[in-house]
Backbone as XML, in Angstrom:
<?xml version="1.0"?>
<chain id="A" units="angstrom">
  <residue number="1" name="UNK">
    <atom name="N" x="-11.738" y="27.107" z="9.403"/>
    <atom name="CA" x="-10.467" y="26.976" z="8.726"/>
    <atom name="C" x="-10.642" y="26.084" z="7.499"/>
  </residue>
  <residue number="2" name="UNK">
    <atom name="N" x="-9.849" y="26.705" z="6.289"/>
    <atom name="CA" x="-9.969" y="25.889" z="5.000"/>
    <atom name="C" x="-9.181" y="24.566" z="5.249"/>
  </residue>
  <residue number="3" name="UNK">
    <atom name="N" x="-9.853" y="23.485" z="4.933"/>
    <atom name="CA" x="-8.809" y="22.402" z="4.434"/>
    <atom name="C" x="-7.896" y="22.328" z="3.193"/>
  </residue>
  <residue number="4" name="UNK">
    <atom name="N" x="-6.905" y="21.893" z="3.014"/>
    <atom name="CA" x="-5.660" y="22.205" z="2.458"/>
    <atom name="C" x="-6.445" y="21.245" z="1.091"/>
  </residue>
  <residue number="5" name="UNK">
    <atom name="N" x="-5.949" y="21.939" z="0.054"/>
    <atom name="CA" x="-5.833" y="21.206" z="-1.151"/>
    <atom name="C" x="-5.389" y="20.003" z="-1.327"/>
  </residue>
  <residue number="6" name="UNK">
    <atom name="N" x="-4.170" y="19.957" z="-1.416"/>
    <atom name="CA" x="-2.964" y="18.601" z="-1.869"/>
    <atom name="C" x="-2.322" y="18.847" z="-0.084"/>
  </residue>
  <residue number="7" name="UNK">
    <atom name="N" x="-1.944" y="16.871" z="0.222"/>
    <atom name="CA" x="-1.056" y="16.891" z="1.600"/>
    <atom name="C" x="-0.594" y="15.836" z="0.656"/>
  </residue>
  <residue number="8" name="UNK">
    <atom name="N" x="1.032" y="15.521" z="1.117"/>
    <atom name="CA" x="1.571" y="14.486" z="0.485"/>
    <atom name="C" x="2.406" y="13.753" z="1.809"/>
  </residue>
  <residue number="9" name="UNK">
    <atom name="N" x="1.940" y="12.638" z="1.856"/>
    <atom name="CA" x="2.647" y="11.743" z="2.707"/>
    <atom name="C" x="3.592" y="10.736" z="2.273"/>
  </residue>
  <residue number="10" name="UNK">
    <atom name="N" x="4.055" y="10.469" z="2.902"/>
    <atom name="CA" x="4.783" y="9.113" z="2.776"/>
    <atom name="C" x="5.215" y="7.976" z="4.185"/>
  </residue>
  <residue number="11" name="UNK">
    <atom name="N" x="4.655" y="7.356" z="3.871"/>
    <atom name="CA" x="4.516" y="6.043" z="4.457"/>
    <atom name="C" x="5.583" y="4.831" z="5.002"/>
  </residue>
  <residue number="12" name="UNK">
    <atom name="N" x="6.084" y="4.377" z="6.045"/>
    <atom name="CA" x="6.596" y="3.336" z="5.850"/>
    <atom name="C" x="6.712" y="2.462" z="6.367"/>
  </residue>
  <residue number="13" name="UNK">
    <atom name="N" x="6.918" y="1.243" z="6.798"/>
    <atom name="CA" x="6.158" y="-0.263" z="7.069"/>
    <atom name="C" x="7.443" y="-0.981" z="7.036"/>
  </residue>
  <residue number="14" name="UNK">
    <atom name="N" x="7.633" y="-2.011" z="8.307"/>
    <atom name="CA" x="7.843" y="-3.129" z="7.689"/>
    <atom name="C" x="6.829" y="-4.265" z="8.012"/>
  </residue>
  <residue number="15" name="UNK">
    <atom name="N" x="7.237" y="-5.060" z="6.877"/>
    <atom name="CA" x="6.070" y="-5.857" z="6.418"/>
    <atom name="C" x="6.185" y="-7.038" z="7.529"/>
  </residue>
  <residue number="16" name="UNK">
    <atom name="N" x="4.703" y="-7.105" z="8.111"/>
    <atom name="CA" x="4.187" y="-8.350" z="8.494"/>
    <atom name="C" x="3.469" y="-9.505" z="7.611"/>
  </residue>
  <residue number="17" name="UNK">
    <atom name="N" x="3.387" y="-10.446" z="8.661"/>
    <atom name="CA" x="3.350" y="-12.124" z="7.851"/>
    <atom name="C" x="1.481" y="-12.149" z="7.370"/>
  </residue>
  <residue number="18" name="UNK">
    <atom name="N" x="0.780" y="-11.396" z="8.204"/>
    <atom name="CA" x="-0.524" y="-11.222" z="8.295"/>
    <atom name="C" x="-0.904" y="-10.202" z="7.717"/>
  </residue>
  <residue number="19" name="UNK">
    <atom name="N" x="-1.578" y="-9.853" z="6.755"/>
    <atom name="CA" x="-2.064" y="-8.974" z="6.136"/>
    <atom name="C" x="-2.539" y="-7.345" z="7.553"/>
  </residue>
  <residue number="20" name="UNK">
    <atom name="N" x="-1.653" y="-6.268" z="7.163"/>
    <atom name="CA" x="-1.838" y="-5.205" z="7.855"/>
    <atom name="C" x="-2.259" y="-3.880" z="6.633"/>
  </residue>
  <residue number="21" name="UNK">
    <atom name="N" x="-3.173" y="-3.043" z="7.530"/>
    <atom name="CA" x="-3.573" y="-1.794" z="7.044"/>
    <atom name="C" x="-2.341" y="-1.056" z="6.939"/>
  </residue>
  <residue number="22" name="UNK">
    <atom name="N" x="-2.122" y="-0.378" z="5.846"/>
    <atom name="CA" x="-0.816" y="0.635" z="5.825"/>
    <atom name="C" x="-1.163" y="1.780" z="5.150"/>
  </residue>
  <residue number="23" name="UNK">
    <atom name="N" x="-2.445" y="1.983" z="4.659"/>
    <atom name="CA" x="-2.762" y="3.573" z="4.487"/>
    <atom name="C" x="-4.652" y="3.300" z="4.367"/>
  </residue>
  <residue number="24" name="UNK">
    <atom name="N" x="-5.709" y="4.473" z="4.478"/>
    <atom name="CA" x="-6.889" y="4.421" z="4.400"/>
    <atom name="C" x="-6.758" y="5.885" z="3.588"/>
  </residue>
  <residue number="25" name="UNK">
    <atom name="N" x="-7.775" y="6.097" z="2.539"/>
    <atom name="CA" x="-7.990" y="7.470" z="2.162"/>
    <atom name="C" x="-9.016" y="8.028" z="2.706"/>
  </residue>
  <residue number="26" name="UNK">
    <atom name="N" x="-8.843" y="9.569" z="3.924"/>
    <atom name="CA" x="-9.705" y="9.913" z="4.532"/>
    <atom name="C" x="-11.098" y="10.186" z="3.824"/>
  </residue>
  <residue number="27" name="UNK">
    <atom name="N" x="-12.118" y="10.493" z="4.456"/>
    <atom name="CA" x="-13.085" y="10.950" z="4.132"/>
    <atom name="C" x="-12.628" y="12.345" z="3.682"/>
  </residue>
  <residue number="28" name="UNK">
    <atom name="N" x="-13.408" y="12.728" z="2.188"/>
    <atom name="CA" x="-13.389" y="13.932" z="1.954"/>
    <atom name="C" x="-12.367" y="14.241" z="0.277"/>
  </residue>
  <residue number="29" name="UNK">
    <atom name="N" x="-11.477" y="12.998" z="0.685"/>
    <atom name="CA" x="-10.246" y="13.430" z="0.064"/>
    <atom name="C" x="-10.177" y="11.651" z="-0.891"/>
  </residue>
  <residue number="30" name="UNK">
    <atom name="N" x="-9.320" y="12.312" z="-2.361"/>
    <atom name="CA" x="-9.272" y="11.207" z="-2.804"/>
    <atom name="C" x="-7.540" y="10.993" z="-2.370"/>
  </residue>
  <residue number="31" name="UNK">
    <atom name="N" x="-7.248" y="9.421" z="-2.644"/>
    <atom name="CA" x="-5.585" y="8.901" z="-2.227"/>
    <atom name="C" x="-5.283" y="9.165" z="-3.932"/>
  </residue>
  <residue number="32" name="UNK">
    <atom name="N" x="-4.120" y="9.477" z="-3.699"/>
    <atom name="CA" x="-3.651" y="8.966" z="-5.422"/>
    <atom name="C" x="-2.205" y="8.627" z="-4.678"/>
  </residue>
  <residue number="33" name="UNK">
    <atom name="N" x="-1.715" y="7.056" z="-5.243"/>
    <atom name="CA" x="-0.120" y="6.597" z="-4.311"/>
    <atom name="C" x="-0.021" y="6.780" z="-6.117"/>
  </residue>
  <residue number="34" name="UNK">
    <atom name="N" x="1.361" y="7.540" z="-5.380"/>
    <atom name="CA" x="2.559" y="7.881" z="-6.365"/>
    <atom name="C" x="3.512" y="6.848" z="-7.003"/>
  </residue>
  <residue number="35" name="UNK">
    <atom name="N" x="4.297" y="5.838" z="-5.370"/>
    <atom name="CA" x="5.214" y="5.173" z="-5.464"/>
    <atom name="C" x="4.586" y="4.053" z="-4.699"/>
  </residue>
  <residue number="36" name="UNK">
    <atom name="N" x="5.214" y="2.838" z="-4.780"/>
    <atom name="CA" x="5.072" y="1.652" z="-3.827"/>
    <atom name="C" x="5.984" y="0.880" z="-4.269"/>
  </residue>
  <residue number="37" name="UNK">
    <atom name="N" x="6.974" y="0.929" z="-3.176"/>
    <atom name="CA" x="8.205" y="-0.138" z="-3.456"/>
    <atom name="C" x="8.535" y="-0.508" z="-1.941"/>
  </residue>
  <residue number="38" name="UNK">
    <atom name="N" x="9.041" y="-1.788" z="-2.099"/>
    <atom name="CA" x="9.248" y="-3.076" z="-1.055"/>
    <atom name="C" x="10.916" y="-3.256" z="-1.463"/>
  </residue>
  <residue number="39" name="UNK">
    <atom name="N" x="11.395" y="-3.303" z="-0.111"/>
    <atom name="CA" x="12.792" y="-3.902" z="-0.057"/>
    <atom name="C" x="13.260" y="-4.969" z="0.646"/>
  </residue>
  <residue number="40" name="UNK">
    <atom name="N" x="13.944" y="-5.708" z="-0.068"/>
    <atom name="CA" x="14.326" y="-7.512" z="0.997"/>
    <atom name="C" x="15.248" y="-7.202" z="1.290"/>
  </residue>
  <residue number="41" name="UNK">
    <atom name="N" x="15.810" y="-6.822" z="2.683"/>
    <atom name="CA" x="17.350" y="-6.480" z="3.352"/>
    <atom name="C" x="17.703" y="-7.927" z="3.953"/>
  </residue>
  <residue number="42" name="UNK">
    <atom name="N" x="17.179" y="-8.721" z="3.610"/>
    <atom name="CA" x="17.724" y="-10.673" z="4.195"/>
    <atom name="C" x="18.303" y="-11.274" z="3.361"/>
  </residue>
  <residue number="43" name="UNK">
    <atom name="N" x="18.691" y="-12.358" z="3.497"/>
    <atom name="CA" x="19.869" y="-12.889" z="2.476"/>
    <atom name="C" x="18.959" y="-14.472" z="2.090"/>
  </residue>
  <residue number="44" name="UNK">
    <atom name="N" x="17.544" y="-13.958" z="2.232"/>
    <atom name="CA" x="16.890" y="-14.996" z="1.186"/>
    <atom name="C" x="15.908" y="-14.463" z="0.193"/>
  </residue>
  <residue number="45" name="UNK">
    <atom name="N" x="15.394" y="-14.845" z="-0.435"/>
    <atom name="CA" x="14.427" y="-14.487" z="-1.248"/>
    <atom name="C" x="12.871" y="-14.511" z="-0.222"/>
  </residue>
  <residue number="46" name="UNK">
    <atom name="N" x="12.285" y="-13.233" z="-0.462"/>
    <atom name="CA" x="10.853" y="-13.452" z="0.160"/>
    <atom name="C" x="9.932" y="-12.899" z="-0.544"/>
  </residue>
  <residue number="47" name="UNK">
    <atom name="N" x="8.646" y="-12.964" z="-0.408"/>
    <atom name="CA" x="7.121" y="-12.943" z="-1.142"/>
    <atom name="C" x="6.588" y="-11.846" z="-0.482"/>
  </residue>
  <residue number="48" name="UNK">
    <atom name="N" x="6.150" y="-10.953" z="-1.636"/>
    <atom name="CA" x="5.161" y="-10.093" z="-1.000"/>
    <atom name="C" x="3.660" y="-9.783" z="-1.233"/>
  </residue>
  <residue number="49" name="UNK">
    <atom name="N" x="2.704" y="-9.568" z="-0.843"/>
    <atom name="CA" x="0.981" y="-9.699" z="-1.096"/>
    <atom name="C" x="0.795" y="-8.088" z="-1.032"/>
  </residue>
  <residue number="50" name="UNK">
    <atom name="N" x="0.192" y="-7.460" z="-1.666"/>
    <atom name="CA" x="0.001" y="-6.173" z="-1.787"/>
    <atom name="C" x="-1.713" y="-6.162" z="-2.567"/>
  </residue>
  <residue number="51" name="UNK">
    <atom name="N" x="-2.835" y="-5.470" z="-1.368"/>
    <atom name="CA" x="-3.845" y="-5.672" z="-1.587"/>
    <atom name="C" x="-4.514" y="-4.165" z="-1.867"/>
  </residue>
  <residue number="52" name="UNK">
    <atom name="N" x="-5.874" y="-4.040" z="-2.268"/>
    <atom name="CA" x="-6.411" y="-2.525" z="-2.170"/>
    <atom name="C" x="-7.952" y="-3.468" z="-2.062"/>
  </residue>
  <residue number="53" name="UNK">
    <atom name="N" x="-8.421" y="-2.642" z="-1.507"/>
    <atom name="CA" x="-9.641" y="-2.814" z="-0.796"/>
    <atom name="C" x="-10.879" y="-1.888" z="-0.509"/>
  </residue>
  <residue number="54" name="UNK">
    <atom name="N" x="-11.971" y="-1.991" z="-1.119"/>
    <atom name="CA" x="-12.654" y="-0.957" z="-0.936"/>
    <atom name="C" x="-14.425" y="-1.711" z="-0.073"/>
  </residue>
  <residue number="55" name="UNK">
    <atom name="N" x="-15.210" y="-1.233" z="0.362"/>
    <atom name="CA" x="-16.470" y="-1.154" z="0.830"/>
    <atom name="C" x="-17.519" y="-1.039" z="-0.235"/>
  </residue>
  <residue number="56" name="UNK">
    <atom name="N" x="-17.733" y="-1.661" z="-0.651"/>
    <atom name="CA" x="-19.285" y="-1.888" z="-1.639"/>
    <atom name="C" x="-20.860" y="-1.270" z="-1.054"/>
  </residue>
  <residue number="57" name="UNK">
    <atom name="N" x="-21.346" y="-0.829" z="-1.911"/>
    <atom name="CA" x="-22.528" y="-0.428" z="-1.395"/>
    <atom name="C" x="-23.584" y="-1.204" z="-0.520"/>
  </residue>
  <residue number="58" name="UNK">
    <atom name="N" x="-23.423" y="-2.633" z="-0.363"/>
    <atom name="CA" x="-24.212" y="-2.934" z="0.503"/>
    <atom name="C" x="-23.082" y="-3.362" z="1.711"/>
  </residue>
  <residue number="59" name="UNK">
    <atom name="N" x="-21.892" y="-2.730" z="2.370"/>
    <atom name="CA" x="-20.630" y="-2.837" z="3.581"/>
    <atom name="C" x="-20.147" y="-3.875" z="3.467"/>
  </residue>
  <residue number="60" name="UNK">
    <atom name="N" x="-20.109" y="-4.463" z="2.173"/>
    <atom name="CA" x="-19.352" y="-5.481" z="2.136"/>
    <atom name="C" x="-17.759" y="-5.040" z="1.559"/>
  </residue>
  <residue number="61" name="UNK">
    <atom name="N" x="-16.537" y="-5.807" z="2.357"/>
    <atom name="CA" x="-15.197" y="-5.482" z="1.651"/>
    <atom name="C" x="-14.716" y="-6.068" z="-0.062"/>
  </residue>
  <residue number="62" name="UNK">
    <atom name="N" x="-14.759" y="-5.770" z="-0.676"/>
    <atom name="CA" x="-14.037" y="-6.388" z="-1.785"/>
    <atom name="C" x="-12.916" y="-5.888" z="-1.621"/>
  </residue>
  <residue number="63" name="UNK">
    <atom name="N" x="-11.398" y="-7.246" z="-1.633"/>
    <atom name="CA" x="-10.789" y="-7.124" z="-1.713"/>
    <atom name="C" x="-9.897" y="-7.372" z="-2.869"/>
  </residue>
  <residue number="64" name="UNK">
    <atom name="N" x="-8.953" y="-6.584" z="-3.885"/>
    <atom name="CA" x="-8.433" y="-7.174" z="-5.397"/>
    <atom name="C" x="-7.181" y="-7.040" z="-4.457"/>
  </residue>
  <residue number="65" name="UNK">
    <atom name="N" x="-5.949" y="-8.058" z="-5.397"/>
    <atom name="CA" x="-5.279" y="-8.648" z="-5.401"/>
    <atom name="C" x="-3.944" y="-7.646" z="-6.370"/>
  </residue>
  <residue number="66" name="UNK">
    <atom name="N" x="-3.226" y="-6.601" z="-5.544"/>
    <atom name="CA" x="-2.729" y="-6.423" z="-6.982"/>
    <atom name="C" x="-1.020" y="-6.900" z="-7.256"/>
  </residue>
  <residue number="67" name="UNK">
    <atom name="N" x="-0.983" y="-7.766" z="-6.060"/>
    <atom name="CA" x="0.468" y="-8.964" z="-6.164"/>
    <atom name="C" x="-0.314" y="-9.246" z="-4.830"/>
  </residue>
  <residue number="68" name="UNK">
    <atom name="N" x="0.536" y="-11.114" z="-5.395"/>
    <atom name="CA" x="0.087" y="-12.037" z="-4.779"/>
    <atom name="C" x="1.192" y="-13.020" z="-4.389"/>
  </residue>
  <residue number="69" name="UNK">
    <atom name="N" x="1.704" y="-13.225" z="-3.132"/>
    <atom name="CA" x="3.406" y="-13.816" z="-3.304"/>
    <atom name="C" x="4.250" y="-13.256" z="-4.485"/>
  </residue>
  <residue number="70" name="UNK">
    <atom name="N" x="4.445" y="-12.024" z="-4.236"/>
    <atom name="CA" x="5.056" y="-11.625" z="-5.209"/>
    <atom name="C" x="6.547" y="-11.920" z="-4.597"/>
  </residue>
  <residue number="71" name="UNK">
    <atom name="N" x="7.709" y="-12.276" z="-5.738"/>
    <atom name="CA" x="8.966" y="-12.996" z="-5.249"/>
    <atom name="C" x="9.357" y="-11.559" z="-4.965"/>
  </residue>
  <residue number="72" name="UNK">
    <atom name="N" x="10.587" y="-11.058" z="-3.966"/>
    <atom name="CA" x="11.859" y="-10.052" z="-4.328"/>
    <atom name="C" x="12.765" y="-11.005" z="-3.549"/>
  </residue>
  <residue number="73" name="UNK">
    <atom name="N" x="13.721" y="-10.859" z="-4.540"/>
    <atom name="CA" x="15.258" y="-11.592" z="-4.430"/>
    <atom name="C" x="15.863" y="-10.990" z="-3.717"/>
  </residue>
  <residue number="74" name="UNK">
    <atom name="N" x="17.268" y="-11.746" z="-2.288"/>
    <atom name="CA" x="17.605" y="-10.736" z="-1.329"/>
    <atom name="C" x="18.181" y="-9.819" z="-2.228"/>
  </residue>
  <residue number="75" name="UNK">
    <atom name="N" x="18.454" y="-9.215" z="-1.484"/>
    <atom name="CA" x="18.999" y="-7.277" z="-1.163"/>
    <atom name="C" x="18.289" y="-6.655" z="-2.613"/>
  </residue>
  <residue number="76" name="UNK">
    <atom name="N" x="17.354" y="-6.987" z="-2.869"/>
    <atom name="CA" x="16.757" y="-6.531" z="-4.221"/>
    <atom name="C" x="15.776" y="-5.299" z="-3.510"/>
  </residue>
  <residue number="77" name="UNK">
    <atom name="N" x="15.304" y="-4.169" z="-4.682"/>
    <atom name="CA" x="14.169" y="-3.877" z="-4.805"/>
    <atom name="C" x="13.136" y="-3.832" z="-5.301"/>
  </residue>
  <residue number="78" name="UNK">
    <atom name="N" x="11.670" y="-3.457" z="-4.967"/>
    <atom name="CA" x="10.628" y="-4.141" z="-6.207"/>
    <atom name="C" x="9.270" y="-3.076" z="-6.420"/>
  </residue>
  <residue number="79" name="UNK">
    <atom name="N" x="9.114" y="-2.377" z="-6.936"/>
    <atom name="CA" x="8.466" y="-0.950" z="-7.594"/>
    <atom name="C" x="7.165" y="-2.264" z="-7.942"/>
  </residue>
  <residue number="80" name="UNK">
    <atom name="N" x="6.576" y="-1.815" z="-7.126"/>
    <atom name="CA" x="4.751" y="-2.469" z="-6.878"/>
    <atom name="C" x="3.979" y="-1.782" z="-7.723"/>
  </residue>
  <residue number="81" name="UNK">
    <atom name="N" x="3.986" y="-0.887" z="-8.534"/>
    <atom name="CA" x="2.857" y="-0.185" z="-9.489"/>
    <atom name="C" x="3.588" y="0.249" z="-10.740"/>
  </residue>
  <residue number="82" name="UNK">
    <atom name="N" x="2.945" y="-0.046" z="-11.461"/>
    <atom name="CA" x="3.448" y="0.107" z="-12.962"/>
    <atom name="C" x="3.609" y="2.051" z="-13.180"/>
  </residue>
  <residue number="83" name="UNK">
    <atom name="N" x="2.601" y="2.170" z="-12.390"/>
    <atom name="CA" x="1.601" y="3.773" z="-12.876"/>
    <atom name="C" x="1.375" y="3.991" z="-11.531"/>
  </residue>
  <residue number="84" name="UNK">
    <atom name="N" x="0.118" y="4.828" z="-11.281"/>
    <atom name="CA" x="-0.426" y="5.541" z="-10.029"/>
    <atom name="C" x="-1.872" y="4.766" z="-9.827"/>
  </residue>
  <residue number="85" name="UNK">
    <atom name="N" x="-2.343" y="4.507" z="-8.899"/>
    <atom name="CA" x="-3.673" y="3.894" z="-7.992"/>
    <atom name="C" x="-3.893" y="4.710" z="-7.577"/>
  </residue>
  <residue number="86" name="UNK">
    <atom name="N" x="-5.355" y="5.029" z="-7.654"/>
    <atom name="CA" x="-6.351" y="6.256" z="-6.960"/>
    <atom name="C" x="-7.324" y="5.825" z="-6.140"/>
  </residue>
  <residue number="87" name="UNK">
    <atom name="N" x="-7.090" y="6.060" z="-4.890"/>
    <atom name="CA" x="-7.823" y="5.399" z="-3.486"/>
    <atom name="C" x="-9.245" y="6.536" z="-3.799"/>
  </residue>
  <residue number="88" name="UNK">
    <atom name="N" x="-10.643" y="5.760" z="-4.011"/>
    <atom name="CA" x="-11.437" y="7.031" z="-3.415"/>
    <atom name="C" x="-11.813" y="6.795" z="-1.412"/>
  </residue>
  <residue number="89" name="UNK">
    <atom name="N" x="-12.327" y="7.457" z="-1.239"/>
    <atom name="CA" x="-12.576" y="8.098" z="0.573"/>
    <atom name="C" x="-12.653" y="6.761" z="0.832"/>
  </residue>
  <residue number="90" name="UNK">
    <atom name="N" x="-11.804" y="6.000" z="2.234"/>
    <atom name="CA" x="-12.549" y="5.223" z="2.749"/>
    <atom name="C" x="-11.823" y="4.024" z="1.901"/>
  </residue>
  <residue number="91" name="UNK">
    <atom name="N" x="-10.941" y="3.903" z="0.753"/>
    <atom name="CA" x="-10.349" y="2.949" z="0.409"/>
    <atom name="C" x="-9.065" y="2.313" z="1.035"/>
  </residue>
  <residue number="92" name="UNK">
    <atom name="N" x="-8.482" y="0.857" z="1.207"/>
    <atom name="CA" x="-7.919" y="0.968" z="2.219"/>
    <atom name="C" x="-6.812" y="-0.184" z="1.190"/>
  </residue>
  <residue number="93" name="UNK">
    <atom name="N" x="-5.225" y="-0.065" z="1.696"/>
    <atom name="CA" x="-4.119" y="-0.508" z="1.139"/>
    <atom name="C" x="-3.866" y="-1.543" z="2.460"/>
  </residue>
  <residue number="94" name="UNK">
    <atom name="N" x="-3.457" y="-2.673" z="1.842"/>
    <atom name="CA" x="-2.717" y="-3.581" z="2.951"/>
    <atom name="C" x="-1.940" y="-4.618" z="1.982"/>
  </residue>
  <residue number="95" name="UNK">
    <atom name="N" x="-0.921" y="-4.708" z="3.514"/>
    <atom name="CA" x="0.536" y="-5.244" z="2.883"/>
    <atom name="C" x="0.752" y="-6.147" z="3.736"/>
  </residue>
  <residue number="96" name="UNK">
    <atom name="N" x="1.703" y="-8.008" z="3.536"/>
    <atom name="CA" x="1.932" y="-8.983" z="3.712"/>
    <atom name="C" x="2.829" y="-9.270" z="3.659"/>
  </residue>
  <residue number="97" name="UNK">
    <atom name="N" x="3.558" y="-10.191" z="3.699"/>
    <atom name="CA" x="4.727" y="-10.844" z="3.204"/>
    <atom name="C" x="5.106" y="-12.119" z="4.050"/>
  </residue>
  <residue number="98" name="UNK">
    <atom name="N" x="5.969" y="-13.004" z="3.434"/>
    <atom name="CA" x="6.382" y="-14.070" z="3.808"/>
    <atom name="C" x="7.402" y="-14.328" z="4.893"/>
  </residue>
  <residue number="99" name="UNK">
    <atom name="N" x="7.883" y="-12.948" z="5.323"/>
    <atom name="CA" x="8.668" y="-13.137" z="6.326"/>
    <atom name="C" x="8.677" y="-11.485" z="7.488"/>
  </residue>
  <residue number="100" name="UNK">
    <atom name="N" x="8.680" y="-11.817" z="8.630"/>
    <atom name="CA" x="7.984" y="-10.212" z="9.308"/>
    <atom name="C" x="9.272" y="-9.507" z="9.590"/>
  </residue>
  <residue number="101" name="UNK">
    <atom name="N" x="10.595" y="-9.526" z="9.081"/>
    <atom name="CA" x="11.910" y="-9.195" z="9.533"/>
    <atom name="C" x="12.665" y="-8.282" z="8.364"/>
  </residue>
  <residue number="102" name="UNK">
    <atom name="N" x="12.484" y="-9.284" z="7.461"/>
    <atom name="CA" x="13.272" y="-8.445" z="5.929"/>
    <atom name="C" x="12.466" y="-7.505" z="4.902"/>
  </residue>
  <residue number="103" name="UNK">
    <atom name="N" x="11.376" y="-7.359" z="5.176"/>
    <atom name="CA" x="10.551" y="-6.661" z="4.099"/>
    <atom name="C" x="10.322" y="-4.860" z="4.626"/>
  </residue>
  <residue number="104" name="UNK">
    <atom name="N" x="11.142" y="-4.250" z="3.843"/>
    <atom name="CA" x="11.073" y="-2.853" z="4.089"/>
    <atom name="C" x="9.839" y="-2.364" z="3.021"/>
  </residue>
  <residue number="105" name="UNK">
    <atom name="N" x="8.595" y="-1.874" z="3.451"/>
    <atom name="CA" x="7.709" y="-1.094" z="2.400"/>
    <atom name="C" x="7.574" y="0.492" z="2.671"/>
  </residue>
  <residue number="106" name="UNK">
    <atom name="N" x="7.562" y="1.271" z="1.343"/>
    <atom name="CA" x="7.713" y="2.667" z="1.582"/>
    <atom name="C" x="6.719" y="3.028" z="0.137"/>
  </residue>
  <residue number="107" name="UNK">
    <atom name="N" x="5.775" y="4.111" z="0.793"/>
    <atom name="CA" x="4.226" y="4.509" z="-0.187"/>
    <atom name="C" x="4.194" y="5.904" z="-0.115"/>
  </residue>
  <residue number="108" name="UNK">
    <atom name="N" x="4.288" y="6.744" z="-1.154"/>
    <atom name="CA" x="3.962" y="7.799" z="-1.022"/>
    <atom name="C" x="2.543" y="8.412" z="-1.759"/>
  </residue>
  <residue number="109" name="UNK">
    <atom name="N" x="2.142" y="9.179" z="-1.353"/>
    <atom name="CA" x="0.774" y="9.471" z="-1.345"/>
    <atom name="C" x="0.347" y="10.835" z="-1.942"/>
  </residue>
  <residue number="110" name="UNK">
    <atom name="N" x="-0.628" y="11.191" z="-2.611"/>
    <atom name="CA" x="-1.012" y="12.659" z="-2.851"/>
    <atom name="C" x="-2.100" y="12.466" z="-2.617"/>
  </residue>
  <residue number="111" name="UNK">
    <atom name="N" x="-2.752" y="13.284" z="-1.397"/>
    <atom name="CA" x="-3.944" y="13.826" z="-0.901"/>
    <atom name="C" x="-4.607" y="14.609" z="-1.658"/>
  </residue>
  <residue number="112" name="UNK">
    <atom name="N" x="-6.095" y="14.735" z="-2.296"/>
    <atom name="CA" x="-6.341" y="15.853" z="-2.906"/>
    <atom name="C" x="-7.708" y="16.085" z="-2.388"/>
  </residue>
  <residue number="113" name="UNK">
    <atom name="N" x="-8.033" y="17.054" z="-2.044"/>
    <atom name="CA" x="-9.476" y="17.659" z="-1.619"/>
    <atom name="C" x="-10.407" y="17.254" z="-2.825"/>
  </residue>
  <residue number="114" name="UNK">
    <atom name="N" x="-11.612" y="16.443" z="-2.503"/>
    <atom name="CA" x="-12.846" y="16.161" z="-3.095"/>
    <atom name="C" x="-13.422" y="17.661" z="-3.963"/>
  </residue>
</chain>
């Protein structure tokens, strides 16, 4: 059986205090995230950490930083990518925040066959 061209997912999370995995791009296939936006449904202001992470040729993780305590003001929302991020195979997204109750995160994804 052929594997499918394009799968499009979408993702959604709420955010823990500890850095958690919230998407990996399978083997085979590159990630391209479309959207990434975080919502504070609490009536304080909280911080969010939004990481991408890939495996280096000798298995080591490098991890970049692409918000770091980032503020959203309550009942606000906050559009995490200017543009689109392209996961290759095996690249991995993780998400944080300052409080494990109010942080709604939602990622949508385009799968594309290698």
């Amino acid at each position: 059986m052929a594997l499918p061209l394009n799968i499009f997912k979408t993702i959604t999370k709420l955010v823990p205090t500890d850095p958690v995995e919230v998407y990996t791009a399978p083997v085979g296939y590159t990630g391209v995230i479309l959207l990434a936006q975080c919502t504070n449904t609490g009536n304080d202001s909280q911080d969010l950490t939004f990481l991408h992470q890939r495996t280096n040729n000798v298995g080591a993780a490098v991890t970049t930083r692409i918000l770091k305590n980032f503020p959203i003001a309550s009942t606000d929302t906050a559009n995490l990518l200017a543009g689109k991020l392209v996961l290759e195979s095996n690249d991995v997204v993780l998400i944080s925040g300052s409080n494990a109750t109010d942080l709604e995160f939602i990622l949508s994804i385009l799968e594309t066959l290698n």
